[in-house]
C-alpha positions in Angstrom: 135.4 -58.7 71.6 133.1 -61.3 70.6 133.5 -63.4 68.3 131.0 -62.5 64.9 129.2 -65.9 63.3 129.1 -66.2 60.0 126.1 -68.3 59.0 126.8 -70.3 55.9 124.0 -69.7 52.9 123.9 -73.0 50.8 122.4 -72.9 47.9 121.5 -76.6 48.2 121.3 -79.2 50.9 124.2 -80.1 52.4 125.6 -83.4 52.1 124.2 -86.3 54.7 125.9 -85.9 57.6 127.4 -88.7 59.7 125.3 -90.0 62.7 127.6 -88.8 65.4 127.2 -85.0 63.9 123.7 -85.6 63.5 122.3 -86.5 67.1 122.7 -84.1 69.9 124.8 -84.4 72.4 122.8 -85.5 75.9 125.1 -83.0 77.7 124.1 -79.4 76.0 123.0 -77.6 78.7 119.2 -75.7 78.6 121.3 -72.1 78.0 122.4 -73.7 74.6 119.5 -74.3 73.2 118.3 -71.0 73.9 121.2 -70.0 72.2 121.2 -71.9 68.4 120.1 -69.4 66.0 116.4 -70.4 64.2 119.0 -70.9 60.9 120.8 -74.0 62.9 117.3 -75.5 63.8 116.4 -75.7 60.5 119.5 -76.9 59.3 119.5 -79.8 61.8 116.1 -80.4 60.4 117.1 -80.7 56.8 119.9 -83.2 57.6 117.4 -85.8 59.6 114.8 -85.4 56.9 117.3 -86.0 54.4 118.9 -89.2 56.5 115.4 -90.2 57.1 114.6 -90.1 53.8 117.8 -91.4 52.1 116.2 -94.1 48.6 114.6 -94.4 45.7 111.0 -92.0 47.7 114.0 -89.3 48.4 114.0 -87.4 45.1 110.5 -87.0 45.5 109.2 -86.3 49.0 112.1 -83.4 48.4 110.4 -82.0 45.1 107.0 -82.6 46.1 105.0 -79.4 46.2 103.1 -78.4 49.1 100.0 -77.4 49.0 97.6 -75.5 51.8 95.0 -77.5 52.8 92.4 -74.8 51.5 94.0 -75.3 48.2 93.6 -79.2 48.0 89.7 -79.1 47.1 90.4 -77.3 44.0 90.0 -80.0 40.9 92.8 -80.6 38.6 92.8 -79.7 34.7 91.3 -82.7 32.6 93.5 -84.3 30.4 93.7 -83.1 26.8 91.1 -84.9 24.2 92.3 -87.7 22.0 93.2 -86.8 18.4 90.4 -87.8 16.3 90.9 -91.5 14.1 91.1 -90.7 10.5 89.2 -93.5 9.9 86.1 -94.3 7.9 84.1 -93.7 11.1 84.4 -89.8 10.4 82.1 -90.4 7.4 79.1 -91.5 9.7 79.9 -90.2 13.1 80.3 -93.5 14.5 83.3 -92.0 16.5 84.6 -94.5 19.6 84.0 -93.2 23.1 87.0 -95.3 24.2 89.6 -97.4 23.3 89.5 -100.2 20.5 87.9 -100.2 17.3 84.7 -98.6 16.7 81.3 -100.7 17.6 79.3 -102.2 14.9 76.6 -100.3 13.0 74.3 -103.0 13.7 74.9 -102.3 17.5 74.0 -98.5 16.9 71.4 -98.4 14.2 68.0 -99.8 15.6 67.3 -100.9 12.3 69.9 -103.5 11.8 70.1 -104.7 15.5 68.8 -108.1 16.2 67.1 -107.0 18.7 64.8 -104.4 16.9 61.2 -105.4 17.4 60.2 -107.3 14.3 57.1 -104.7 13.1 60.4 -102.1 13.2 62.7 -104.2 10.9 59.9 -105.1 8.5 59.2 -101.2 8.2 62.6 -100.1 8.1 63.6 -103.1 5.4 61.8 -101.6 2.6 62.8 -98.0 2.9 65.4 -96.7 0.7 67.7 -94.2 1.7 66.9 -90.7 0.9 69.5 -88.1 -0.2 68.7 -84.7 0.9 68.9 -81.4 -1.8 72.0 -80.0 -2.1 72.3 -76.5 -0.8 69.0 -76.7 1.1 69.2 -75.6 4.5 69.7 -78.1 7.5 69.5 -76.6 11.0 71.9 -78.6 13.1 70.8 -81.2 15.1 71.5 -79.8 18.6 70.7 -76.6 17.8 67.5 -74.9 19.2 66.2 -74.5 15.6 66.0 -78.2 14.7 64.2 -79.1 18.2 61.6 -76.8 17.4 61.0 -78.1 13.8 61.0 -81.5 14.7 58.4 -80.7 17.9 56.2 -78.7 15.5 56.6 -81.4 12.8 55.6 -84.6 15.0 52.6 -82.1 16.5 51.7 -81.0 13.3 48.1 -81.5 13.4 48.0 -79.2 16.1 50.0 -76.8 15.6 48.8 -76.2 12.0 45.5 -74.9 13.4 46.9 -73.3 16.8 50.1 -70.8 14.2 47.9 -70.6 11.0 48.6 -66.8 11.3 52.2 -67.8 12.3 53.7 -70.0 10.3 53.7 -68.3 7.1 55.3 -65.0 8.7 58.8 -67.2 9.0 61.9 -66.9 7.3 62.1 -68.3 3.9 64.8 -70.9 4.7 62.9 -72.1 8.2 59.5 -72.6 6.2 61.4 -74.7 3.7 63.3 -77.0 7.0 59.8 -76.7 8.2 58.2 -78.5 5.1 60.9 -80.8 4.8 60.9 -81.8 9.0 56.7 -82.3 8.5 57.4 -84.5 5.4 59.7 -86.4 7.2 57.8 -86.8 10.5 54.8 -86.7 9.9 53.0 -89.5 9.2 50.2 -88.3 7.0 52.9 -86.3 5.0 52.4 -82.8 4.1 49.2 -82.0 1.7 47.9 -79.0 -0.5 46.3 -77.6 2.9 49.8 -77.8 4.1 51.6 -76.1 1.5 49.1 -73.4 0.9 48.9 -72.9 4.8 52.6 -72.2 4.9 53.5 -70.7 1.5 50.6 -68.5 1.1 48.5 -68.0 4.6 45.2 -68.6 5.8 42.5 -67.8 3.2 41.8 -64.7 2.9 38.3 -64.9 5.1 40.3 -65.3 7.9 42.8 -62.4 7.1 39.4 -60.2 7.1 38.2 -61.7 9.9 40.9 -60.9 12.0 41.8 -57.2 10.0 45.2 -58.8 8.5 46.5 -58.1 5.1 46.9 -60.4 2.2 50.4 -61.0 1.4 52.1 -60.7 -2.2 53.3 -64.0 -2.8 55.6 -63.3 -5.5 57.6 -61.0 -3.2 57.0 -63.1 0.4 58.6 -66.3 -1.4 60.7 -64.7 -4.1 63.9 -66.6 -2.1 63.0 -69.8 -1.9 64.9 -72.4 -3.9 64.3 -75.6 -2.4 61.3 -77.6 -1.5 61.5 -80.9 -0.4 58.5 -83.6 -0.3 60.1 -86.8 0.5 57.7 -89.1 1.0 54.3 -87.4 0.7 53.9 -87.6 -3.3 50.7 -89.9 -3.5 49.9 -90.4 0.3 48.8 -86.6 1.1 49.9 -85.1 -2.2 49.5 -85.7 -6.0 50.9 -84.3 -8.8 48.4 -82.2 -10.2 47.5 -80.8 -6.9 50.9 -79.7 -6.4 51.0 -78.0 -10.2 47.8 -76.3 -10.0 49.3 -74.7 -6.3 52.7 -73.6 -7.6 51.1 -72.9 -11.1 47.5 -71.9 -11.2 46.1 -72.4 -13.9 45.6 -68.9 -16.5 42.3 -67.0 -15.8 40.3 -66.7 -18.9 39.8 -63.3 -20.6 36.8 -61.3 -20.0 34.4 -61.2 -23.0 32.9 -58.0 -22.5 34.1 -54.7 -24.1 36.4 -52.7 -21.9 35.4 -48.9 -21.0 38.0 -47.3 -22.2 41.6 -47.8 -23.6 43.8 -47.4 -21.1 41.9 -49.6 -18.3 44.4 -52.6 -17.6 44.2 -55.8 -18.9 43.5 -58.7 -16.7 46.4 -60.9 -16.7 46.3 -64.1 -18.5 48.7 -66.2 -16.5 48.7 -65.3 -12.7 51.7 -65.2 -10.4 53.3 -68.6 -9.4 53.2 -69.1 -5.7 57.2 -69.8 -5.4 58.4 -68.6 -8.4 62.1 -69.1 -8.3 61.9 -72.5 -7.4 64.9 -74.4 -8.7 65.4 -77.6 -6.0 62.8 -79.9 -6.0 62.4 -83.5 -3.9 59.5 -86.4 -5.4 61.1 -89.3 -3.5 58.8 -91.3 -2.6 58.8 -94.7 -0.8 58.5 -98.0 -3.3 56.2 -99.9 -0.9 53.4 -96.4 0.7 53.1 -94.8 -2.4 52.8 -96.6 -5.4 50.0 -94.0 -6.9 52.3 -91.9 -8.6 52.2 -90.7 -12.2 54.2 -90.6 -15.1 51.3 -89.2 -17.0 51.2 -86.4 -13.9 55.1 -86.0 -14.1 55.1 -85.1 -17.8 52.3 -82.6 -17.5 53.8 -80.9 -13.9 57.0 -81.2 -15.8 56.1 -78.8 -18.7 55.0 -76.3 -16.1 58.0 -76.4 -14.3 60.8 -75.7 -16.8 63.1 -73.5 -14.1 63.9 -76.7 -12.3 67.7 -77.4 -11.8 67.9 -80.1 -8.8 65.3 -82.7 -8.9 65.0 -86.4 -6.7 63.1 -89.3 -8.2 64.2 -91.2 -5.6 62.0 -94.8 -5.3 59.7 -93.7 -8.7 58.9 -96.7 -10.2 59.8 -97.9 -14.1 58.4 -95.2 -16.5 55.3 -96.5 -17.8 51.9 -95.1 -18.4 50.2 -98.3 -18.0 51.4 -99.7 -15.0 48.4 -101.9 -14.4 48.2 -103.2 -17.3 51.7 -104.9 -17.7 49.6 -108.4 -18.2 46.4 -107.0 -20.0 45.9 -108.5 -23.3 43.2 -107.1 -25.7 42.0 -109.0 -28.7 42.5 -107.4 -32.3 39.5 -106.3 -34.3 41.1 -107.0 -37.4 43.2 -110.0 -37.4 41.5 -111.4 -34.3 44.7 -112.0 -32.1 45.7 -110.7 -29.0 47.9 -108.6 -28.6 49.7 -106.8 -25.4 47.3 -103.9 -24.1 50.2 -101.9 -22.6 53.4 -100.3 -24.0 55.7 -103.1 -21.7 54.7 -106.6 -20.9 55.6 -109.0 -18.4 58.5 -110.3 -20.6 59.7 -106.8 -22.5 62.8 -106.5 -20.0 64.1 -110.1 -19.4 63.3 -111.7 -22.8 62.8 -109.0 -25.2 65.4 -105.8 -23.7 62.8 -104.2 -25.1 63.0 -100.7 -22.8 61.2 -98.5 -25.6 58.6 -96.9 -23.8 60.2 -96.3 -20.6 63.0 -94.7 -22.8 60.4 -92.2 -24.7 58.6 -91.1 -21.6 62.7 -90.1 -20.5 62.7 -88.4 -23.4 59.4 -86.2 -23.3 61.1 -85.8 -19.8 64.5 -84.4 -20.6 63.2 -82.2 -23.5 60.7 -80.5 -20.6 63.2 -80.2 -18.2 66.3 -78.9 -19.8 67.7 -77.0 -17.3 68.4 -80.1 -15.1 72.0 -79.7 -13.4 71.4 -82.4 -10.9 69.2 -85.8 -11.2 69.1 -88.3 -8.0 67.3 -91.9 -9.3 68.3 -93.4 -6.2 66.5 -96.6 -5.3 65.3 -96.9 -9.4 68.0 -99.2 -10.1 65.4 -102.2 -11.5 64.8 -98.9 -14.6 68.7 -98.2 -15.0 69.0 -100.1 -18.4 66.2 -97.2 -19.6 68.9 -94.8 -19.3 71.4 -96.2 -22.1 68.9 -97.2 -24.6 68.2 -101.0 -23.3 70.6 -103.6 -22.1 72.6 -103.7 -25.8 72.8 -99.6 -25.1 71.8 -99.1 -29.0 71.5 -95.6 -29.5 68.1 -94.8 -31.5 65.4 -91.8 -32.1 63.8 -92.8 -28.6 67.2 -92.9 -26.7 67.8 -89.7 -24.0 70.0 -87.4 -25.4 72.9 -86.9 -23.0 74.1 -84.1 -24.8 71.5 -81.9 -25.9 68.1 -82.1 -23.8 70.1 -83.0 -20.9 74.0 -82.0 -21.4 73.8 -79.8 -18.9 73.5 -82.6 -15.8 76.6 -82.7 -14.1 76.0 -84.7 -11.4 73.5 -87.8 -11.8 72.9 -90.7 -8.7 72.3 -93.9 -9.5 72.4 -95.6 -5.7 70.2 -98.7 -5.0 69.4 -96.9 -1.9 69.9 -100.1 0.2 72.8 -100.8 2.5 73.9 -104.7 2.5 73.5 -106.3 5.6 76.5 -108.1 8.0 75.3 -111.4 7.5 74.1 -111.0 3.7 73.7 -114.0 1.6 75.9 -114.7 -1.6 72.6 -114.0 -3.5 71.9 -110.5 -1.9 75.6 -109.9 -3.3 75.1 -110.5 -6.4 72.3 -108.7 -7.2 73.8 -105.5 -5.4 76.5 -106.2 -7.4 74.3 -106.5 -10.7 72.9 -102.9 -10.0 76.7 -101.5 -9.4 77.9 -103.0 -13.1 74.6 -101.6 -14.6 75.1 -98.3 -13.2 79.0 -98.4 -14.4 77.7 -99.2 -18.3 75.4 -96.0 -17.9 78.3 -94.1 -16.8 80.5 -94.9 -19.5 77.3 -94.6 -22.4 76.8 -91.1 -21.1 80.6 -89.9 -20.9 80.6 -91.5 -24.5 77.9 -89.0 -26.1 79.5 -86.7 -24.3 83.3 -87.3 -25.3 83.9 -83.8 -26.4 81.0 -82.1 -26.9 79.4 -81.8 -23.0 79.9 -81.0 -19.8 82.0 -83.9 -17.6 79.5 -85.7 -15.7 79.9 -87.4 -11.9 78.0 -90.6 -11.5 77.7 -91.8 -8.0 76.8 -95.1 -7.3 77.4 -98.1 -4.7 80.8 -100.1 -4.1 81.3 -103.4 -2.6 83.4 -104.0 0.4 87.0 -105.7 0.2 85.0 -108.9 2.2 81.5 -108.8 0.1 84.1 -108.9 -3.2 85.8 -111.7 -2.3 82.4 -113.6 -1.3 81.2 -112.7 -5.1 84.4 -114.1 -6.3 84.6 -117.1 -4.5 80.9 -117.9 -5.7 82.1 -117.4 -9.2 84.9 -119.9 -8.8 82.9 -122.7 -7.6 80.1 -121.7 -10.8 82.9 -122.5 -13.0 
């Protein structure tokens, strides 16, 4: 009988075989190789790769996958993201794109580059930097929404005739993003057209013209809270144009007899145009708009007295004779002269006299009582005002911190101004100036209030660890 082979299963490659085992012998006839099994070729064929192969490259030519050639176009997985720096760079997204520290803000902001042209820098210089409301609606960036505002914003003289019929059919939170983006953007800033065009409508000839309805505006804008202006208070827009819009003034009573009892009345005070208005943004820029008006602030002030959030971000000091800060008038009785305004040139540096910018605070506080939130950012020349003058005397024309306005929580006294790299010892010390003045109005406040109000959150500037030492140094070498 013949013999039966038992073929050998390893469950690994055999050992390296010596050479004499490994290398056919010259004499096999043809009929053997016919007869070796496909299970011996390949054997044979494991033990010359594996002699071939024999180093440090064996391990992996053997565990190498293979791959079809069909297979080999198809791209590999990327590698997984980088785990975000806690750093200070998360604060303004000035996150690296590759390794190392993060690049200098004067690299990324166009303002602060050295390479800015110079009719930029001079522009940019003088700004302050604007805080937005809080809660108001901010589309994001990338998103659809934004592009659109910020195309209909920088087109806006165009598109303000082209969507008259349009624009105030939006939602309530995209007309307020809309105002804000056109305030921004647009150069002109936004006016009483403006507003009325986008709170209210056309007028009303056009609605008849075209067979449209007039809109109640007490129900269309019964949800909007926030309206910002940054920027266009005394370029496009004053004061009392923007009280008599909100609050038109009360229609006078008819004279004549009515027909009969029970014939309404005409109303004496009509409906406000946004009347649950609560958040509301004056900045305005120190340098374009020095128009505004205290005078106007105290009367739109008494017509407002719902407001919550306001921004007098850039207003200049309180005075209702800015003009005449070096007008003298002569006395008709004892023939001298005497200062024509309520502040002269010397009141603050000589005198710490801060009287009459603290009583128009005062008329201030007592029409806005409701204030939760107060943003003076950029009035930092004015801060001393707020404590009663530099000695922080507390007097009949002082704010009260406790009563008229006890209910601010959250109060921003910024400079609005962001030190340079290279800033000089002197630019130091007068941000520094503004930072301790800021600090005594903090602690004046929380001392009314120790016990009797609500805790209050003043935010204000800090100096760096390097701009500290600078002061420091400069102190040492004064002494």
């Amino acid at each position: 009988m013949p013999k039966k082979r038992h073929q050998a299963k390893y469950s690994k490659p055999p050992s390296v075989a010596p050479p004499s085992l490994s290398i056919s012998s010259s004499s096999r006839t043809n009929s053997e190789n016919h007869d070796r099994s496909v299970n011996d070729i390949l054997a044979d064929l494991r033990r010359s790769s594996i002699k071939n192969n024999h180093g440090s490259g064996a391990v992996l030519a053997h565990t190498a996958p293979s791959v079809p050639p069909e297979l080999r176009q198809i791209p590999d997985t990327r590698d997984p993201r980088p785990r975000a720096l806690q750093t200070g760079a998360a604060e303004n997204n000035l996150w690296p794109t590759g390794a190392g520290p993060p690049p200098p803000r004067s690299w990324i902001s166009l303002s602060q580059s050295r390479h800015a042209p110079p009719a930029f820098q001079a522009r940019v210089a003088v700004r302050i930097q604007h805080h937005p409301l809080p809660g108001a609606y901010h589309p994001d960036e990338r998103s659809l929404v934004a592009v659109a505002l910020q195309c209909i914003a920088k087109d806006w003289a165009r598109q303000s005739d082209w969507n008259r019929f349009y624009l105030y059919s939006l939602p309530s939170r995209i007309r307020s993003a809309l105002l804000a983006c056109v305030s921004e953007l647009y150069e002109p800033g936004v006016s009483a057209g403006d507003l009325r065009l986008v709170l209210a409508g056309p007028p009303e000839e056009d609605l008849l013209e075209y067979g449209l309805e007039r809109v109640d505006h007490g129900k269309w804008n019964a949800d909007i809270y926030h309206l910002d202006l940054t920027g266009s208070l005394g370029k496009s827009l004053s004061l009392k144009e923007l009280g008599d819009l909100l609050c038109p003034p009360r229609v006078a009573p008819e004279s004549g007899v009515l027909e009969s009892w029970d014939s309404a009345e005409t109303p004496l005070e009509p409906p406000r145009l946004v009347p649950n208005l609560t958040h509301l943004s004056l900045a305005v820029d120190p340098v374009s708009s020095p128009s505004v008006s205290w005078k106007q602030l105290l009367s739109f002030a008494t017509k407002m007295p719902t407001l919550t959030h306001l921004n007098l971000s850039g207003w200049p000091e309180p005075s209702l004779t800015p003009n005449a800060k070096f007008a003298k008038v002569t006395s008709s009785t004892t023939g001298r002269s005497v200062q024509y305004g309520g502040t002269g040139p010397y009141s603050h540096s000589l005198d710490n006299d801060w009287s009459e910018a603290a009583i128009l605070l005062r008329k201030l506080s007592k029409a806005l009582y409701r204030l939760e939130y107060l943003d003076l950012t950029g009035c930092a020349d004015w801060f001393p005002a707020l404590k009663g003058g530099e000695s922080g005397a507390t007097s009949s024309n002082s704010l009260d911190w406790v009563g008229d306005w006890g209910k601010i929580t959250t109060l921003r006294l910024c400079s609005g101004y962001a030190l340079p790299e290279d800033a000089t010892v002197g630019q130091i010390s007068r941000f520094a100036e503004w930072i301790g003045v800021a600090t005594e109005v903090e602690k004046y406040i929380r001392s009314q209030r120790s016990g009797k109000g609500r805790f209050i959150t003043v935010e204000k500037d800090t100096l760096s660890e390097a701009e500290s030492l600078a002061l420091e140094r400069e102190r040492q070498q004064i002494r």
